[in-house]
N, C-alpha and C positions, 0 to 999 in steps of 0.2 A: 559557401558563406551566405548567399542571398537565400538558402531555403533554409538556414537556420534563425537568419531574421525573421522570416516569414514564422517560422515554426513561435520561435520566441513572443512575435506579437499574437499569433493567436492564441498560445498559452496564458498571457498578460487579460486579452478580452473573455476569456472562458474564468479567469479568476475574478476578475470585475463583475462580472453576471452572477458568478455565487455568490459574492459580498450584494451586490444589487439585490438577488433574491430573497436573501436571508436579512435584510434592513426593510425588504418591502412587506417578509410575515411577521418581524418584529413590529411593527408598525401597522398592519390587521389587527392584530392581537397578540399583544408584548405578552399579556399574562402567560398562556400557554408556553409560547418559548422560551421565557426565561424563567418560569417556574422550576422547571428540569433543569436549569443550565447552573450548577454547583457553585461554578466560578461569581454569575451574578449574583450570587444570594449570600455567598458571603463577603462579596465589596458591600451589598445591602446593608450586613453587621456591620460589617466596617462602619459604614455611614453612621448607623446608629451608636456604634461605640465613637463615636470621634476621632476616630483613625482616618476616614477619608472625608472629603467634603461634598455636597451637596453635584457638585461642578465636577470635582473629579471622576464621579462615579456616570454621568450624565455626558464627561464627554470619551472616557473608555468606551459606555456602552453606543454611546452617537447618539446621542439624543438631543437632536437638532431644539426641541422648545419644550416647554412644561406638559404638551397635551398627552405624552405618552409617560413620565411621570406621573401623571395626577393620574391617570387610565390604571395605572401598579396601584397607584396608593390607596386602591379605591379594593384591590382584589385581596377578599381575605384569603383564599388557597396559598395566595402570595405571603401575606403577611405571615401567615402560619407558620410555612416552610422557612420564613425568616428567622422567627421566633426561635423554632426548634433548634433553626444551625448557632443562635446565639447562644442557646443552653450546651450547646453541646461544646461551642470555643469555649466557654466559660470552664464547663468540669473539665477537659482537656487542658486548659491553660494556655491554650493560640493565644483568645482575646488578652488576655496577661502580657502576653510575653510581647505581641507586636505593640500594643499601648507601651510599655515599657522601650521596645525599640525606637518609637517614635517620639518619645520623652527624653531618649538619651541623646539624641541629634543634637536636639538643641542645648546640651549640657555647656558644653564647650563658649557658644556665644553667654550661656549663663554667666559659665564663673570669668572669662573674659570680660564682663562686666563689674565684675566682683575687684578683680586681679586692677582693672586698673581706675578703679573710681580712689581718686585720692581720698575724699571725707569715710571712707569704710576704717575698720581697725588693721593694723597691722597683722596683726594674726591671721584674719581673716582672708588679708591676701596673699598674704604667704604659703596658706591651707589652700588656696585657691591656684596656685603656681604650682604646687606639688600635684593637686589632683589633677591638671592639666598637664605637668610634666609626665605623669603616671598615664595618662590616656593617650600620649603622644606615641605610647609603644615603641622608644627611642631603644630598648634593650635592657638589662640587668645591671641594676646602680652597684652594685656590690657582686662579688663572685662568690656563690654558697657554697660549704665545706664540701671537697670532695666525698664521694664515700666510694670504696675502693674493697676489693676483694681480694686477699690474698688463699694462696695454694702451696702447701707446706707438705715435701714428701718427704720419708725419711727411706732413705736407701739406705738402710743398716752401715753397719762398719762405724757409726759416726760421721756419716754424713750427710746433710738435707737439703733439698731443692727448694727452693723458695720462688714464687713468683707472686708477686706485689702490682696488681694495674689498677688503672683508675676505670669506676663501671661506665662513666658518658666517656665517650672517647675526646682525647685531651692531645693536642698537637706534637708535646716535647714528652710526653708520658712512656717513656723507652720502657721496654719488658725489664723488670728488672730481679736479677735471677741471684740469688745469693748463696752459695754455697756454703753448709757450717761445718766445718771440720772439728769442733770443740772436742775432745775426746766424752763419752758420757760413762757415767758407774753404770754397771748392767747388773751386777749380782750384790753388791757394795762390798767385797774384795777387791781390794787396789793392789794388792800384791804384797 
């Protein structure tokens, strides 16, 4: 038990010293290491698309005060690679879709304001209940028409198999097998 603590805090101090190391070369010179670093260059878009804040992207990366900040903002190699990764969310549609996630968060407190300002129109909140009913993902207001496959054999003699099921599987939806004895004309001689 005691060489596993043992074992465990020096694991803890050998990962401390890489974080240690790697905050002391970001901090010689950020440009370099995060020029390379994919991750930071696109919280950078981010930042520039309005998706993250100033603060958030500053204290992800730890950056203790403005001087390593201004030190980036200063490096065109930087800015470049910024540039290019925003052309590229852009024709991809990242930049789209995350702006759009981060727009839809707040939908909810929107039409919540909508839903209950009494001077609004009635309509208005009503349309505003529904879409918030609709976003609650409470389940299916209505049950859509089955659609169902049947399987129809004809085993000569005048008689046929029938099997009638529903395609999504359906709790009480028994196999249901019908036998048809009808006698049928085969030559249209009835005798």
């Amino acid at each position: 038990m005691g060489d596993e603590i043992q074992h465990l805090r020096s694991e803890v101090e050998r990962l401390q010293k890489i974080i240690n190391d790697k905050r002391v070369a970001v901090a010689a010179d950020p440009s370099t290491s995060l020029i390379n670093n994919a991750e930071f260059v696109a919280d950078c878009c981010r930042y520039a698309e309005g998706i993250l804040s100033k603060q958030d992207v500053k204290r992800k990366w730890h950056f203790a005060d403005d001087t390593i900040w201004t030190k980036l903002a200063k490096d065109e190699a930087l800015i470049e690679a910024i540039e290019l990764e925003k052309t590229r969310r852009i024709r991809n549609g990242q930049a789209k879709r995350e702006k759009a996630q981060s727009l839809v968060v707040k939908t909810p407190e929107i039409l919540d304001s909508i839903a209950s300002d009494k001077s609004a129109s009635p309509r208005h909140r009503v349309d505003a209940i529904k879409t918030l009913d609709g976003m609650s993902d409470t389940g299916p207001q209505t049950t859509p028409a089955a659609e169902r496959f049947i399987i129809q054999i004809n085993l000569g003699e005048d008689y046929k198999l029938k099997f009638d099921k529903s395609i999504a599987p359906v709790a009480n939806d028994k196999d249901v097998e019908i036998i048809d004895t009808t006698p049928q004309l085969m030559d249209g001689n009835d005798g």
